[in-house]
N, C-alpha and C positions, 0 to 999 in steps of 0.2 A: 121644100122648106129648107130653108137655112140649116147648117149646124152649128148646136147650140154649145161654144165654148164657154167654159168657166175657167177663169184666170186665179190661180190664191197669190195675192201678192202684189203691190205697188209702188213697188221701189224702179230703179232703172232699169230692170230689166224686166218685170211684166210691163211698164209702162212704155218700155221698146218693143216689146212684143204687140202689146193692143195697135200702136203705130204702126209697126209692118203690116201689122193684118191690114191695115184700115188704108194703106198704100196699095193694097191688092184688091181687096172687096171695098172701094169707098162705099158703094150704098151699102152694104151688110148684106149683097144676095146671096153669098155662100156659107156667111161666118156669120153669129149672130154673139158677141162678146158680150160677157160679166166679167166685174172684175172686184177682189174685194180686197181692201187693205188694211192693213192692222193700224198703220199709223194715222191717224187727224190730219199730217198733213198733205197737200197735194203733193203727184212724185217732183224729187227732188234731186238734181245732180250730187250724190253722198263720195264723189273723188272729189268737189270741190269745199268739203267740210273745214278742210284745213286752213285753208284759203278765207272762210268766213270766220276760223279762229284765231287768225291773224287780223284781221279787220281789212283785208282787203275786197269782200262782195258782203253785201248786207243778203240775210237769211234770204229774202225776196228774189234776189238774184239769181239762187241758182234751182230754181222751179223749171218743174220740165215741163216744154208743152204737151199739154193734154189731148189725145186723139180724140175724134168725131168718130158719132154713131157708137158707144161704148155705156153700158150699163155698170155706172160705178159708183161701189160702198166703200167712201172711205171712214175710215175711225172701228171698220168690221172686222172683228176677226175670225178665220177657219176655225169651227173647233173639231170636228170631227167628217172622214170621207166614208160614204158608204158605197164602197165600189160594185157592189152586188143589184143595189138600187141605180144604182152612178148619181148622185146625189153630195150635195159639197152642204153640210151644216152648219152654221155657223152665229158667232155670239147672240146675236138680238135677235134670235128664235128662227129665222128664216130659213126656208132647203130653196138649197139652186139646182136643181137636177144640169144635166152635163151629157153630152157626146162624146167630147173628149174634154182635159181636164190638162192642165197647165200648171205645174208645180214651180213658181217665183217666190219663194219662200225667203230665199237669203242666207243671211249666216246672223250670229249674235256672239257679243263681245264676251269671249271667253275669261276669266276671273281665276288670276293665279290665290294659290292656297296660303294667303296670306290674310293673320289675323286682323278682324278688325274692319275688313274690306265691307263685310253684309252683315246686319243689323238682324237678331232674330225671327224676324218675320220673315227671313230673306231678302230684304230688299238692301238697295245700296247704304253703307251707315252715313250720319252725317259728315260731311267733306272731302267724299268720295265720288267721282263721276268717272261712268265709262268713256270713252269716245269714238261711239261711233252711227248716233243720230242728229239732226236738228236741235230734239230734245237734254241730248247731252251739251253740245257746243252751248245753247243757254246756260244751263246749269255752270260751266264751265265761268264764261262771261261774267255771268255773276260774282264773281271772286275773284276775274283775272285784273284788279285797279291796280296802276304801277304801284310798283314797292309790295305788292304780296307777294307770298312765297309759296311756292307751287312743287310738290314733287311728282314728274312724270314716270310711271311702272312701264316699259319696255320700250326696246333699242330698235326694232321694226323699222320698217315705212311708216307707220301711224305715230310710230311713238317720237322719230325724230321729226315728223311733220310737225305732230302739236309742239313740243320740247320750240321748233324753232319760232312759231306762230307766236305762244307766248310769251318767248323772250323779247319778239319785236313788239308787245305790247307793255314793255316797262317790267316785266312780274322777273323776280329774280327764280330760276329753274333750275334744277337737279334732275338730271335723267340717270334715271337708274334701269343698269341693263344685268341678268346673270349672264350672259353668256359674255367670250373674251374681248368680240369685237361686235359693233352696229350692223344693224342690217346682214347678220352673216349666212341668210337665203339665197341674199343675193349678190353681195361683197366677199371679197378674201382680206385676210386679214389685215395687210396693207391698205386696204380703201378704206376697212373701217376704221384704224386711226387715223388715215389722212382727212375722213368728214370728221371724225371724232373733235381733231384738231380745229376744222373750221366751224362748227359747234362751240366750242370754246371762245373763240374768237367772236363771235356773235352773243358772247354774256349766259350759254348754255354750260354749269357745272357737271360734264358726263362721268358716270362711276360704272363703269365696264365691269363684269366680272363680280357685280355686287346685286347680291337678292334683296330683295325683299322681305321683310320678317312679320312687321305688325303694325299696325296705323292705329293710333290713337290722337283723336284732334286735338287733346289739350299739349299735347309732349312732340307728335312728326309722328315719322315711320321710322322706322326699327330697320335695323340693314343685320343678313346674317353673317356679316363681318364683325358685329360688335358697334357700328356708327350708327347716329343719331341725327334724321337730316330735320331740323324745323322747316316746316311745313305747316302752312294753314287751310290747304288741300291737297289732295291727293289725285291726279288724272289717271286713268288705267288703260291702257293701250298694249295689251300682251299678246294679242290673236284674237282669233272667232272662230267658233266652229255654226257648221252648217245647221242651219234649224230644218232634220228629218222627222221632230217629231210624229207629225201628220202622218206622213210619210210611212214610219217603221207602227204606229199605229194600225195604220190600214193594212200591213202586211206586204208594205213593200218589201221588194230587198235595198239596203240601204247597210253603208260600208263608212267612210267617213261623210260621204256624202250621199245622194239618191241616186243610185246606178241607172248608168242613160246607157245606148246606144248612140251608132252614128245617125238617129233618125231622132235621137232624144226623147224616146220611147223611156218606159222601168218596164218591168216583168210583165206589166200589166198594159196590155196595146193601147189601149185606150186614158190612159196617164202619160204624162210627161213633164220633166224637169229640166229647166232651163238656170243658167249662171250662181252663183254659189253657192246654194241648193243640190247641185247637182254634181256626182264625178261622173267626169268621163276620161277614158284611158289618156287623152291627149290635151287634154284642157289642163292648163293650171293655174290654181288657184289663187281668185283673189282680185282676176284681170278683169276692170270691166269691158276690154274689148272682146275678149272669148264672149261673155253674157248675150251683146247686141250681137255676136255673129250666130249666138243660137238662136236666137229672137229671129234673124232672117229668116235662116232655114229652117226651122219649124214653122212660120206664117208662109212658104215656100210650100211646105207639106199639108198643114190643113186649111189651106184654100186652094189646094189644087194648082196654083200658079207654076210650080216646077216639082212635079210627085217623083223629079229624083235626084233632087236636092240631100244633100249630106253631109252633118259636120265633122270635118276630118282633125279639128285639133287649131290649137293657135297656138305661135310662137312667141315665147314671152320674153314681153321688153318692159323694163319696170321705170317710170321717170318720178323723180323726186320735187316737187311742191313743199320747195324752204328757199324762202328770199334770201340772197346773196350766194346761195350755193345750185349749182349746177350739176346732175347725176344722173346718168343713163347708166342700165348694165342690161344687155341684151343677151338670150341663151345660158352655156354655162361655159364660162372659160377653163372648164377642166378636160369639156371635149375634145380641144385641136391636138394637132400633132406638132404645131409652128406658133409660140408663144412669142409675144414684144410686149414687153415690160417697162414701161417710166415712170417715174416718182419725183416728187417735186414738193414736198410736205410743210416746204416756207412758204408758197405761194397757193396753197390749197390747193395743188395740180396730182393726180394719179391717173394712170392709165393700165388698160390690158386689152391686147386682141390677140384672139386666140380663131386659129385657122384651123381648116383641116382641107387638103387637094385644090387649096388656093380660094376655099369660100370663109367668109365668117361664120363664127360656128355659135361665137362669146366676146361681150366686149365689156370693159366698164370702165368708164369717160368721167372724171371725176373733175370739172373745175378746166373742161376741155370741150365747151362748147359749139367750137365748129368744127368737130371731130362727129358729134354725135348724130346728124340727119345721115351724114356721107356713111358712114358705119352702120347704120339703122336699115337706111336703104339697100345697101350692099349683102346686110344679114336676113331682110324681108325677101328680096328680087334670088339668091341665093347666086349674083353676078358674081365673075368672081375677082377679085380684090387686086389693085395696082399694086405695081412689082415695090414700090417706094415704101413700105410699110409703114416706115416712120412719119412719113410726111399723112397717109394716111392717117394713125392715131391723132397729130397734131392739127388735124385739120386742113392742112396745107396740101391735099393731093393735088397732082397736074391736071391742068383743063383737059379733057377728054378719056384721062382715067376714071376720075372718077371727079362726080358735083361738087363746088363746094359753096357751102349753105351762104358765103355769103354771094353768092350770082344765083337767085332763084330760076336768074333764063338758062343756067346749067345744067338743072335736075332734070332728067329723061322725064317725059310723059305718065310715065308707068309709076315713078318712085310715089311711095306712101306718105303724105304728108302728115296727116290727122290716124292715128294707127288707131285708135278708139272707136273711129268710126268706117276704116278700111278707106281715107277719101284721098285719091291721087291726085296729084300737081293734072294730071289731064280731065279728070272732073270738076277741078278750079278753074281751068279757062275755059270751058263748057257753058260752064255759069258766067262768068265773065260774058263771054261773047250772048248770052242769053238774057242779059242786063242786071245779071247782082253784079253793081259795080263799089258798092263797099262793103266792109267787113260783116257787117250785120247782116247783110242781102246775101254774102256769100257763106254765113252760117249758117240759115235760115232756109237757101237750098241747096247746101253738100253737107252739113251738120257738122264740119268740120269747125276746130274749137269748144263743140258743146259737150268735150267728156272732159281728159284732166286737166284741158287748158294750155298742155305744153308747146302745142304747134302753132300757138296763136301770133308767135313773132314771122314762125315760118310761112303761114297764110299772109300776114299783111304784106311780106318781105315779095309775095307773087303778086298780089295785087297792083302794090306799087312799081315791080315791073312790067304787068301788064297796062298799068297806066299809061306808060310811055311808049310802049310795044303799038298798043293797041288803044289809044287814046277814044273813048265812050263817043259818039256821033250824036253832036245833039238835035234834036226834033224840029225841023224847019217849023215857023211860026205861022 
């Protein structure tokens, strides 16, 4: 008999997960999957939220396909594991017993201690929306007609996404951040007011270094400066933390996250947790490429297809999803021993590469677009780096130092195009030569494009050189 998996979770990465498995066992003869999800809707690409906050893909658009052979409850949610039965309980009375047990749990949009924000029952009060489901970007929409006023709570990734989404929708925006600069996870101080700056320039009013105090719809929000921003809503984008509840319920061990192994194992053999849900010592947080690379190798482990498969960690490279501005920051540019520094703050240009025995270690490409595949690549492959540095950062390295993004017939074979889904420039002419010969056909078999969407110039940019490389053979009549 099959073993019977139970998935908790239907976001993108149980819904990556059910997909590997079902790449491995199509018919179900080793894996027999449940899968149950808390949201109503089908899975849905949630790095492309931002993108439907701006109005550029209608909700529709970024639905994930749905694997075969898959027993799925969507709109259910887990309430309770009884690991002693191995049994998954959940809302509408039902038990899923389980062999092994698959934690896709996720994270939820954590709510700074600002009054006003929740409504005595707990819930969101009125003119307050998180951001970070389907269900929120509606709520959102709803109030985003040009000429509203909107104040967005943090300076993040999420928070200068939306901040920029609904400034291209006409709404006049206040981004308010406590800490001194944007994004300072992943930026140093200089990149944060150099977006700071290009934020501004996009109709974005940013107030660095300014809390939050108290929301009330008829007056704004309250700032712990003393200011007063009118606002007729409020968008909240401050973090998330990991939903263990289930998790530290059942007696896992559970830290800020659900402690995995390199086998994506918790304490308990027969449990496991995949992407935000879960920490693991080398995963960082947040990336949907670490989630799908657990999803491999755990459908690698319980279908037998490679029993010695092992997640060793992803290195994180963060891209930014805001029209007009371009941002990559890859690693940490505090690691190298060999720093190159430019700044350019009239022209919304910043740069940092930070080396260390000649590899990249850290980089952050602000407003430096053909700097950022050649540096990406260079930091993934761990090659190591032309002697020209600067032409490097600028994008400008020499032909055979190193690619540069605009000659796609320059990128070695190996470079990572699509880092979300691990899909190389030599898995694109694979398919090419296997006849997905447009963009769709080559999404549909490398998956490349269908995470943040950032690679999507760099895929067409191959395609169209394999056009004329490799000109498609049409079908004698």
């Amino acid at each position: 008999m099959s073993r019977r998996v139970v998935v908790v979770g239907h976001g993108m990465v149980g819904a990556r997960f059910a997909e590997e498995v079902r790449r491995r066992d199509p018919d179900g003869e080793r894996v027999s999957l449940t899968v149950l999800g808390a949201e109503a809707h089908p899975a849905y690409n949630r790095v492309l939220l931002s993108t439907v906050l701006a109005g550029g893909l209608a909700a529709p658009m970024v639905a994930l396909p749905a694997a075969d052979g898959v027993t799925l409850h969507t709109g259910v949610a887990a309430t309770a594991l009884d690991r002693a039965a191995r049994v998954v309980h959940s809302a509408d009375g039902a038990e899923h017993p389980y062999d092994e047990l698959v934690l896709a749990t996720g994270c939820r949009a954590w709510l700074p201690p600002v009054d006003g924000l929740v409504g005595p029952d707990g819930a969101l009060a009125p003119g307050v929306s998180a951001f970070r489901d389907l269900d929120d970007c509606a709520r959102i929409l709803a109030v985003a007609a040009p000429g509203a006023r909107i104040a967005v709570v943090g300076g993040g990734l999420l928070g200068v996404e939306a901040a920029r989404g609904l400034a291209g929708r006409g709404v006049a925006v206040t981004l308010v951040h406590p800490c001194t600069h944007l994004m300072e996870r992943q930026l140093d101080a200089g990149a944060g007011e150099v977006l700071a700056g290009a934020l501004r320039e996009l109709g974005v009013d940013v107030c660095c270094g300014v809390g939050a105090k108290a929301w009330t719809p008829e007056t704004g929000l309250d700032c712990d400066d003393g200011s007063r921003i009118a606002a007729d809503a409020v968008v909240v984008a401050a973090g998330v933390r990991a939903e263990t509840g289930l998790a530290a319920d059942a007696g896992l061990a559970v830290d800020r996250g659900i402690l995995v192994d390199d086998r994506l194992a918790t304490d308990d053999g027969r449990v496991h947790a995949v992407g935000d849900c879960a920490q693991h010592p080398h995963a960082a947080a947040g990336l949907v490429q670490s989630g799908w690379e657990q999803a491999a190798v755990l459908a690698d482990l319980l279908t037998g297809a490679d029993p010695a498969a092992r997640y060793r960690g992803t290195r994180p490279v963060t891209r930014l999803k805001a029209a007009g501005i371009d941002l990559a920051a890859v690693g940490d540019v505090a690691d190298g021993d060999e720093r190159l520094h430019v700044s350019d703050p009239r022209r919304g240009r910043y740069g940092v590469l930070s080396l260390r025995d000649d590899r990249v270690v850290g980089a952050i490409m602000l407003g430096l677009p053909d700097a950022a595949a050649t540096v990406t690549g260079l930091y993934d492959s761990g090659d190591p780096a032309p002697e020209d540095r600067l032409a490097l950062l600028l994008g400008r390295a020499l032909p055979g130092e190193a690619a540069a993004t605009g000659d796609p017939g320059g990128l070695p074979g190996t470079a990572v195009v699509c880092r979300c889904n691990t899909v190389t420039k030599d898995t694109l002419v694979t398919a090419w030569r296997d006849g997905a010969h447009d963009l769709e056909a080559l999404s549909r078999r490398t998956r490349a494009t269908t995470g943040c969407g950032s690679c999507r110039d760099t895929v067409c940019g191959i395609r169209d050189w394999l056009e004329q490389a490799e000109p498609p053979q049409e079908s004698a009549a």
